[in-house]
N, C-alpha and C positions, 0 to 999 in steps of 0.2 A: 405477556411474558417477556422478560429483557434477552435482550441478547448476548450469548456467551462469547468469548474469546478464548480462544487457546494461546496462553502467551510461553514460549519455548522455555522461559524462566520463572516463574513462576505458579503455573498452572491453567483450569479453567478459572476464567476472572467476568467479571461485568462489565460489559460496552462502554457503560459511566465512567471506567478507569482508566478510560485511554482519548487521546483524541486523533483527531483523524485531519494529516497534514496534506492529504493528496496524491493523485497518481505514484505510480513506480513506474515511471520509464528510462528506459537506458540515454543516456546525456548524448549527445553530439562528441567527436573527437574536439579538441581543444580548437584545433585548426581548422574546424568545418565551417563551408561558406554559412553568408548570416543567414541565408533561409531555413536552412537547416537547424539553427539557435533561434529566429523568428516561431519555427513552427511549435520548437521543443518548447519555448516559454511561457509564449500565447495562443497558441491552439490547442485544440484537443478533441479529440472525440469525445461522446458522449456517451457509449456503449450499452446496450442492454445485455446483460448476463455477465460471464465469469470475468473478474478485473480485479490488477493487482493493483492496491492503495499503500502507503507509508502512515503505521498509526505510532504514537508514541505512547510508552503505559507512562501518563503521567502519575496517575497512584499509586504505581507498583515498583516497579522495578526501573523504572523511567528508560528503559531500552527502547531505541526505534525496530520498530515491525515492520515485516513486509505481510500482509493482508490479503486472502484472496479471500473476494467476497462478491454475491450473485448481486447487480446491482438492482435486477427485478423483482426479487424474494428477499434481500437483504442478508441473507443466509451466508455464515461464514465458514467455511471451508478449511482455510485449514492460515497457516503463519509461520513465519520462520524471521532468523533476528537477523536485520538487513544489514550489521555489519559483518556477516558471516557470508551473505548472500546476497547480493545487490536484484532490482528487476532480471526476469527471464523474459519478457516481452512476450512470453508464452499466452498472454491472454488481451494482448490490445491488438 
């Protein structure tokens, strides 16, 4: 069975129609020492369970998404359109 998306503009859609660009974490202040931009760029956790991703509908509506989705079940949860709503950090 494929997996559904809820996309805010469009509808339920197919997993096929979007791609999946990566985490949603909230960026460093412009000014934050490089650790701080080291960690944000090339590190990351690897998390099991609830995590927010950036998917883009590329067949759709071509709006970026913010994604949560169970990274164990694969199970998507729910989306919202990330230029309305940037990362909440609420799940990393």
């Amino acid at each position: 069975m494929a997996s559904l998306v809820p996309c805010p503009h469009c509808g339920t859609r197919s997993k096929e129609e979007f791609t999946v660009k990566g985490a949603a974490l909230a960026r460093p202040a412009p000014d934050a020492d490089k650790k701080s931009w080291m960690n944000y760029v090339y590190l990351r956790d690897n998390p099991r369970g609830r995590y927010e991703e950036y998917w883009h509908h590329t067949s759709g509506c071509r709006r970026w998404l913010v994604v949560v989705r169970d990274t164990a079940t694969h199970e998507i949860e729910a989306s919202r359109d990330a230029a309305l709503a940037g990362p909440t950090d609420a799940c990393t």
